[in-house]
TORTORDO-83230 format. One record per atom (N, C-alpha, C): x, y, z; residue in one letter. Coordinates in pm, whole numbers, plus 50000, padded with zeros to 5 digits. Layout:
XYZA...
//
This chain:
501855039049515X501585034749378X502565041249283X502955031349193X503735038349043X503455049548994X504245055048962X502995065648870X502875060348698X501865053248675X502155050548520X500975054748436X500295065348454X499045075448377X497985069548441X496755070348369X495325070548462X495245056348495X494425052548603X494335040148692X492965036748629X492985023048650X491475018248591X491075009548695X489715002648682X488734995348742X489774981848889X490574979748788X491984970548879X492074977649038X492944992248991X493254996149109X492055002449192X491305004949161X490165008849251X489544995849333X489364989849261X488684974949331X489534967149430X490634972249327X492084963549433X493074968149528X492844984349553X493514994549659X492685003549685X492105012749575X491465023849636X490635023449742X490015013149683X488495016849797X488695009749958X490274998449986X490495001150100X491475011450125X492095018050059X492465031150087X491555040450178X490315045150070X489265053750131X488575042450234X488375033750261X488575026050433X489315030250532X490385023950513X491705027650579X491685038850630X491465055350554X492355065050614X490905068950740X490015063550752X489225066350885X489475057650964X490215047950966X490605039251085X491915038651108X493025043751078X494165044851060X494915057751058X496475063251094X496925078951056X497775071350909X497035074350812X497575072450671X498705074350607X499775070350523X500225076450430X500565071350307X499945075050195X499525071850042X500785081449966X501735074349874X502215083149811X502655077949701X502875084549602X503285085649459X504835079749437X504995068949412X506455064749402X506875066049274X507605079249298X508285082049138X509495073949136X510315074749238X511695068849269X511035053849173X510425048649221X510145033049231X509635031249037X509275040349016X509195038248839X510035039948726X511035045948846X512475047348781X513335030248740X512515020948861X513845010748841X513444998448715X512354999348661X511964993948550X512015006148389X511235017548412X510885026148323X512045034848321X513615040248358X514555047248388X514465050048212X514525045748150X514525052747980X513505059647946X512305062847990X510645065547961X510775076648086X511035090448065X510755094948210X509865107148179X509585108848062X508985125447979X507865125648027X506955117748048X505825112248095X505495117148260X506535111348346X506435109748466X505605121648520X505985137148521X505135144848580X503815144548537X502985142348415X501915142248389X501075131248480X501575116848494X501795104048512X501575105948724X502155116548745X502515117848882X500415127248901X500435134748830X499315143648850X497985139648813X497685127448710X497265115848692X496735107948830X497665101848867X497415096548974X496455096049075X497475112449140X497025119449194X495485125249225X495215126549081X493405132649075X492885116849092X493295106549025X492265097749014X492425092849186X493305093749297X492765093649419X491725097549466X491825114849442X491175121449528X489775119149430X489775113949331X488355114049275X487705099349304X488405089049330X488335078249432X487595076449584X488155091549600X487305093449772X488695095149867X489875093949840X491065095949930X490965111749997X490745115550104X490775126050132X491765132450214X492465141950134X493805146850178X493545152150349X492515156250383X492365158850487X492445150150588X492305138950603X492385122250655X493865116350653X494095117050500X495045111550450X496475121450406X498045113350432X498885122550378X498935116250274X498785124850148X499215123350027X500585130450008X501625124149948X503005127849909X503395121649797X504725128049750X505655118049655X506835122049668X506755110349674X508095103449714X509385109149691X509845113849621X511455121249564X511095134449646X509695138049682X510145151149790X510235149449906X510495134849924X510975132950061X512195122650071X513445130150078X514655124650042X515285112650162X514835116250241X514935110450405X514545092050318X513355090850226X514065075950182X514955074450132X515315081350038X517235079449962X517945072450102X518085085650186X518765086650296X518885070350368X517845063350426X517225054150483X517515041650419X517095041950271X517725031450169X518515028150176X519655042150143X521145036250147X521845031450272X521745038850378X522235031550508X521795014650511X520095009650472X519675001550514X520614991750428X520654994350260X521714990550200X523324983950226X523974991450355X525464989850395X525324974850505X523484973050522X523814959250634X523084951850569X522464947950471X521784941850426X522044932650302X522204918750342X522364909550257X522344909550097X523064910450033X522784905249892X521664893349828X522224883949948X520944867449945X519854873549913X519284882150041X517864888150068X517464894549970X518234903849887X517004910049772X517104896949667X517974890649643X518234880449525X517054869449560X516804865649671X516304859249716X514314862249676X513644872749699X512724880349643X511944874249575X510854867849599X510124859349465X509774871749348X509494885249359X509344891149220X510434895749169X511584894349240X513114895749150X513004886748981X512704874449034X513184869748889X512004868148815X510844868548922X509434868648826X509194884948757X509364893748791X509464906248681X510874909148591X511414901448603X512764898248494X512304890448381X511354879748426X510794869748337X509944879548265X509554890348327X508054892448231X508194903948204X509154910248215X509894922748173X510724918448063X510964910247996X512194903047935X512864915447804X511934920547781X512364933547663X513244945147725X513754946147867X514354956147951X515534948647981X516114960347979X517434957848049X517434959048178X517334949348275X516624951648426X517894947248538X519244945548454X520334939648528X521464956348585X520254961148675X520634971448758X520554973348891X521814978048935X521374980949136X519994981949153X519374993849101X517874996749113X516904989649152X517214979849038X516004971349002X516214959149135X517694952549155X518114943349235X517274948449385X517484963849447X517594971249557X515664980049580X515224973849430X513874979849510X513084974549600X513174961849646X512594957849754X513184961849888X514424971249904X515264976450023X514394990449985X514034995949885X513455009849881X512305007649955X511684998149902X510364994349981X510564995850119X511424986650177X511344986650319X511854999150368X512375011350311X512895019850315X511775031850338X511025032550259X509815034250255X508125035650368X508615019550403X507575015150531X508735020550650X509695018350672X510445021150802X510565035450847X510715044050762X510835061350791X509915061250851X508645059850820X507505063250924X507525053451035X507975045051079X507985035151120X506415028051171X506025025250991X504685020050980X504285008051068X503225006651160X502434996151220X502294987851133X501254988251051X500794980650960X500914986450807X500744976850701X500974978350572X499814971950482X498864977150414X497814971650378X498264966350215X498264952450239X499244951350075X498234935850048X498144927749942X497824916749864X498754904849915X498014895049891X498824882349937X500114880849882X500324887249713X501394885049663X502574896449650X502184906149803X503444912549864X503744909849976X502964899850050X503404897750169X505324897650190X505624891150101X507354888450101X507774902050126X507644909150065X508514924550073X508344927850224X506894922850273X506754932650409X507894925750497X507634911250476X508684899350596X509984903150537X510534907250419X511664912650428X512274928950500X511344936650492X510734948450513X511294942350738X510474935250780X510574928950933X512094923950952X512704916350860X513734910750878X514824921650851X514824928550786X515904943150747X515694951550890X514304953450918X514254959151086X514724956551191X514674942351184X515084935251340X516614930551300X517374929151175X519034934351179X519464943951223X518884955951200X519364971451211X519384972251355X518164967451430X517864967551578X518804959751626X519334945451587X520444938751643X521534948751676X522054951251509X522964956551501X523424973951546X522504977551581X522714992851628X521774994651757X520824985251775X519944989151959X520434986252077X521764981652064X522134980752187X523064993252192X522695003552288X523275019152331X523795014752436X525025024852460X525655023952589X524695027452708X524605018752840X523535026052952X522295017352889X522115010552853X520355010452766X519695007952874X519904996752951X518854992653083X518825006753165X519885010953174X519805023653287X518895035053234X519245037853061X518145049353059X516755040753055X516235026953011X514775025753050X514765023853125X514985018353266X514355022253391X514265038153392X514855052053381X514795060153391X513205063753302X513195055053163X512265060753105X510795056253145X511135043653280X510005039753314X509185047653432X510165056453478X509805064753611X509335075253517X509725080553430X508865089853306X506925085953289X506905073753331X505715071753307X504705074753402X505055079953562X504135079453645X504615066953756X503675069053847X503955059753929X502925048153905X501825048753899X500795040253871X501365031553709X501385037553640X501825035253465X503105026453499X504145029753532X505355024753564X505775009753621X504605014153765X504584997453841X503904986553710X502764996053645X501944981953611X502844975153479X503314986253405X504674981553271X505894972953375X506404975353505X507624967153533X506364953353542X505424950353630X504644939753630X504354932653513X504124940553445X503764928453255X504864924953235X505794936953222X507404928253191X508054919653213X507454919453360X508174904953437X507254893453385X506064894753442X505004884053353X505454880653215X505834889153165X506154877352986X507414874253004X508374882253073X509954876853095X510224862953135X509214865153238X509354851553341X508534838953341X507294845653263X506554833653220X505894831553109X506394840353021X506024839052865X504894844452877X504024849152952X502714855752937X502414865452823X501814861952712X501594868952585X500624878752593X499784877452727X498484885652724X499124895452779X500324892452871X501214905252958X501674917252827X502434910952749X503104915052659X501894920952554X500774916752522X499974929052447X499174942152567X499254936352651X498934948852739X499674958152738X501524956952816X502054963252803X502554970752717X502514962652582X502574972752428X501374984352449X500544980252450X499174988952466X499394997752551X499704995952679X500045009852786X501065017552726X501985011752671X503315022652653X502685030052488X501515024552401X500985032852314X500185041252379X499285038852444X498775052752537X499165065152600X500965061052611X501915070852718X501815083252649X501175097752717X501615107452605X502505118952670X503645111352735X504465118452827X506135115952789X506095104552668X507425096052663X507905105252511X509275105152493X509675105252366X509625096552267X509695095052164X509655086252102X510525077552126X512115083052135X513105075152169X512745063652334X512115072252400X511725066052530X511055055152474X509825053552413X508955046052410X509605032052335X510735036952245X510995024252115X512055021552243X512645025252354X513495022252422X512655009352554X511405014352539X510925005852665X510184996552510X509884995252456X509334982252352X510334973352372X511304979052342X512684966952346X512564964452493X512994968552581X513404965152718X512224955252740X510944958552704X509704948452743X510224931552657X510654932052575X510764921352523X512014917252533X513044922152624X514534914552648X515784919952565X514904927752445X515924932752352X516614946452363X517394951252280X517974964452295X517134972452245X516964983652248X516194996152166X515964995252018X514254994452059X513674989551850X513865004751822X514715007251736X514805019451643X513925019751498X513735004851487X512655005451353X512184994951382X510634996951462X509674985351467X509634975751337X509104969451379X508804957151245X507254958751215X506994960851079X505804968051067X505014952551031X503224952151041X502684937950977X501994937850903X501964929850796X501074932750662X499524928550690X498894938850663X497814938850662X497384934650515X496744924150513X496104919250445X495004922950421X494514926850268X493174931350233X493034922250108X491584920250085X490864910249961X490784923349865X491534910549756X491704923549616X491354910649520X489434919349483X489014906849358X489944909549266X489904894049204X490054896749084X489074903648957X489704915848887X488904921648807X488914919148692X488374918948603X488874909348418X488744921748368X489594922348274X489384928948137X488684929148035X488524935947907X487804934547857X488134918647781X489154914247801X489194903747695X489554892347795X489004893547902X488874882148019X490324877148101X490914882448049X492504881748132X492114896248230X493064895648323X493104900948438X493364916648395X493054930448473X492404938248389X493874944048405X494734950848303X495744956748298X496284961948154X497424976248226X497154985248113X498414978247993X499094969448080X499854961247966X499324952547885X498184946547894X497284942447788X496034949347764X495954961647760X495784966447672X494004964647706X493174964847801X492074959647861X491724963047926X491524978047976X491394987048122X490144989948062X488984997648163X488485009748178X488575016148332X489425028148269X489775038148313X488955046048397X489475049548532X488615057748624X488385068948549X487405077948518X486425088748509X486535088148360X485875073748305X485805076348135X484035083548188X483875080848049X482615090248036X481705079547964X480215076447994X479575068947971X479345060747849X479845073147750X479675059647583X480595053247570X481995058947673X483075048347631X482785034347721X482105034647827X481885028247941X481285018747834X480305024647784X479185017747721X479565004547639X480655014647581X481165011047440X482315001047443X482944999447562X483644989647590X483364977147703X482014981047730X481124968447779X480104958847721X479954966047618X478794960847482X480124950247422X481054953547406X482284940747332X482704934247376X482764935547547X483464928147643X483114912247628X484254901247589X484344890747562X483404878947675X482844871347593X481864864847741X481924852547744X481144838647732X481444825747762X481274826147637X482444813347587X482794813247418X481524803447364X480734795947471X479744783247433X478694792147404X478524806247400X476904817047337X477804819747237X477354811947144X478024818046995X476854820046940X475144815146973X474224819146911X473664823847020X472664834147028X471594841247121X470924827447224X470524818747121X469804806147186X470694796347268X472164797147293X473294787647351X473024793647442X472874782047568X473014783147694X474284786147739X474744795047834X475864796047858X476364791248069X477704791348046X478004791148219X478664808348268X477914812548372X478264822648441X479654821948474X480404810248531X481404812148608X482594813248468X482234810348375X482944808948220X483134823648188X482474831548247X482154844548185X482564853548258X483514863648190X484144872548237X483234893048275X482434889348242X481104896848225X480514894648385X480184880148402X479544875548531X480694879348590X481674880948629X482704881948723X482704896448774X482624908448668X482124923348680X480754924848752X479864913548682X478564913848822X478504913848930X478954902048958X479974899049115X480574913449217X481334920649160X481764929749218X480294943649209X479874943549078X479244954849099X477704951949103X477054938049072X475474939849099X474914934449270X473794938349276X473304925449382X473294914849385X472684909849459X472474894349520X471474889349408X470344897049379X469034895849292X469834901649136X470674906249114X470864906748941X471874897548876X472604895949057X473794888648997X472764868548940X471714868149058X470734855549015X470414855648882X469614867848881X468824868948691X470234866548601X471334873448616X471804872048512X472514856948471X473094850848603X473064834548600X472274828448545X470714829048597X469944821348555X469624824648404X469244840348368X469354836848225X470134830448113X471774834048185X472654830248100X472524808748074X472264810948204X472354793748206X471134785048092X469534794348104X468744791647997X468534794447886X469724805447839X469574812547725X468344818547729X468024826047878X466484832547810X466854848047817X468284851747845X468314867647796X470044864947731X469864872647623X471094879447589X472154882247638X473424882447584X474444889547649X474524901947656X473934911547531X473934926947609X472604925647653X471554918347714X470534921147837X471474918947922X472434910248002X473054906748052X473774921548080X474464927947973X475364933948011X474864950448050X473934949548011X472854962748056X472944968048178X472634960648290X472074968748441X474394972648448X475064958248404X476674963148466X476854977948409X476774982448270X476784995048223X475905002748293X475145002848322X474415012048420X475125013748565X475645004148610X476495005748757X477515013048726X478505005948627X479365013348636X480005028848595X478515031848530X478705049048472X478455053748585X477495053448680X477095058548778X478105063348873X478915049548902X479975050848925X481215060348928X481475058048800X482495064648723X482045083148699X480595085648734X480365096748724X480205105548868X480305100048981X480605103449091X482295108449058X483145096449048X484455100349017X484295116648937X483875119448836X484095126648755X483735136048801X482965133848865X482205150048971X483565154149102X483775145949135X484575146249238X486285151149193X486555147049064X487695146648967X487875161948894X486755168448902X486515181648783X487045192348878X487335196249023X487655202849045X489305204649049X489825197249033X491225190649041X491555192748926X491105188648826X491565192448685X491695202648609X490405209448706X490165225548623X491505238148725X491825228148815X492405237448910X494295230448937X495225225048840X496525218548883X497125222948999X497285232848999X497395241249128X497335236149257X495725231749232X495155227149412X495665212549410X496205204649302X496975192749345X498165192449380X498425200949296X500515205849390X500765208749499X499875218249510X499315220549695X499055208049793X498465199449717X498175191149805X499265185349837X500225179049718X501215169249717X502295175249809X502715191749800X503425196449833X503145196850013X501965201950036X501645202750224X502045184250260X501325175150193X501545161250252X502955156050233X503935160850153X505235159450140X506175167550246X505415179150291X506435185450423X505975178150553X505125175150601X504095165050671X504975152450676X504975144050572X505385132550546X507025133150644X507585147750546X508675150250570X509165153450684X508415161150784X509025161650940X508805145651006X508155135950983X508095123551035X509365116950992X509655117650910X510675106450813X511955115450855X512105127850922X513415133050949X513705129251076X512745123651191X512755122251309X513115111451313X512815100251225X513315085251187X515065090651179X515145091151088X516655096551040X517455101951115X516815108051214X517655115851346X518095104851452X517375097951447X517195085351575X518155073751485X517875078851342X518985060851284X520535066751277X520525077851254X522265081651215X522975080251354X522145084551442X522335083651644X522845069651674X522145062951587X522255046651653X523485042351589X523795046451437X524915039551397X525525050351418X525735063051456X527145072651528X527375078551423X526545089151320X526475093751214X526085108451253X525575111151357X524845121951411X526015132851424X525685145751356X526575155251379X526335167751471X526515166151578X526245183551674X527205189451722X
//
């Protein structure tokens, strides 16, 4: 995530809470992209550390738990610079130009001067980003899928262009006798099965055995992925977007909830503001009198129900709205009650973090050396492949 000051109702509904999913089914990593707020905001930077520590708390007051999860940011782990720019020297011009939010945040940025490398090259940061770790999966919205398939297609160039090593067949057979004798026969057997007869069920097995191996190097293992599939040595898997449902959340003034219009509530406000900016919140324009029947689906109010009441309030409040037999603040009553409740867990969870800056630097700092021995082992294995390696 950006760092652009406190996060509101949007990003919680629409990342956090599969975040705090995610890091129990998954080995995580969540981090603070300062680099990445540079390529729009590069004039605005006074902000950024506050903006970075911001963030930060409203995670862990979210439920992200550093213990689960690596939390980092990003500029303390240089190994993406590093990664970027190499990925940069093979990578198409077409491809970032190409980008459906290239010219759609140009359009809607139009007050910036956005005609910079930066801005052209942040979708290569991105993939720059997912590849150091050489992420499995990527839990992103329908309308990033593109970055990830560019993110796949920047991978499987690099792999063209640098996985074929001198010897390659010779060291994986070597790396297949690494596996055991039992392990070994049954990986040459799948191999042949999908080689020879396209067998797809061969080919997720054998992925699956060689993730089980806990005897191989890494280099071994990205050396037999390739060999299983005909190719040279994957040095940077192709990671797959995981798709997660991100409601839409409204604002207070029924456009989509964001801090550029000016329409958030903010993770750990405090209940009268909660109050106080749900009592105004704009609703179906046809209740202009108490007695006008109104439509739920018209109403940006009913849409906050949706996410935060039951099955039984989200009914009452339909049905009243539809007979005009309750009000819009009856209506808006039980949502203010959810969402302080809410928001006051956050705040409980948020107060130790705040009273203590300290224990967030700590945090950022342990998940940034963490982050950082993974993303150097990437880097060791990519400078090797293109003949950059110095010993």
């Amino acid at each position: 995530m950006r760092p652009t000051g406190r996060l509101h109702l949007g990003h919680y509904h629409g990342v956090l809470k599969n975040w705090v999913q995610l890091q129990h089914e998954y080995e995580c990593y969540f981090f603070v992209a300062d680099w990445h707020a540079l390529t729009t905001d590069y004039e605005s930077t006074q902000f950024i550390q506050q903006h970075i520590f911001d963030t930060a708390v409203d995670w862990l007051a979210a439920g992200v738990n550093p213990g689960a999860a690596t939390m980092f940011v990003q500029s303390r782990v240089p190994e993406h610079a590093e990664l970027h720019l190499l990925l940069s020297m093979i990578t198409p011009l077409s491809w970032l130009e190409r980008v459906p939010s290239y010219k759609d945040q140009q359009a809607k940025l139009n007050d910036r001067d956005l005609a910079t490398y930066g801005f052209l090259g942040y979708p290569l940061l991105q993939a720059a980003d997912i590849l150091v770790y050489r992420a499995g999966n990527v839990p992103v919205g329908a309308d990033q899928v593109a970055h990830v398939e560019l993110t796949r297609e920047v991978a499987r160039r690099f792999n063209h262009i640098y996985g074929r090593e001198p010897g390659f067949e010779e060291q994986a057979e070597a790396a297949v006798g690494k596996m055991g004798k039992k392990a070994g026969r049954l990986y040459s057997q799948l191999r042949r099965s999908y080689q020879e007869q396209g067998d797809a069920e061969a080919l997720e097995r054998a992925q699956a055995l060689l993730g089980e191996q806990q005897n191989l190097s890494i280099g071994d293992r990205e050396r037999l992925f390739g060999y299983l599939e005909g190719s040279g040595r994957i040095i940077l898997p192709e990671p797959q977007a995981l798709l997660t449902e991100q409601p839409k959340v409204p604002g207070l003034d029924g456009e989509k909830m964001s801090k550029s219009y000016q329409n958030t509530i903010q993770l750990r406000e405090h209940a009268d503001e909660i109050e106080q900016k749900i009592r105004t919140m704009k609703t179906d324009p046809a209740r202009v009198r108490r007695t006008d029947p109104g439509e739920p689906e018209n109403c940006p109010v009913f849409s906050l129900h949706q996410i935060y009441s039951d099955e039984a309030t989200c009914s009452w409040a339909a049905q009243g709205c539809r007979s005009a037999g309750i009000g819009c603040l009856d209506c808006k009553a039980p949502l203010i009650e959810a969402v302080v409740a809410e928001q006051n867990e956050m705040r409980e969870r948020a107060k130790q973090f705040e009273d203590d800056p300290g224990l967030v630097q700590s945090i950022l700092l342990e998940g940034s050396e963490k982050a950082r021995d993974v993303a150097r082992e990437t880097l060791e294995d990519v400078r090797a492949a293109i003949g950059l390696s110095h010993k």
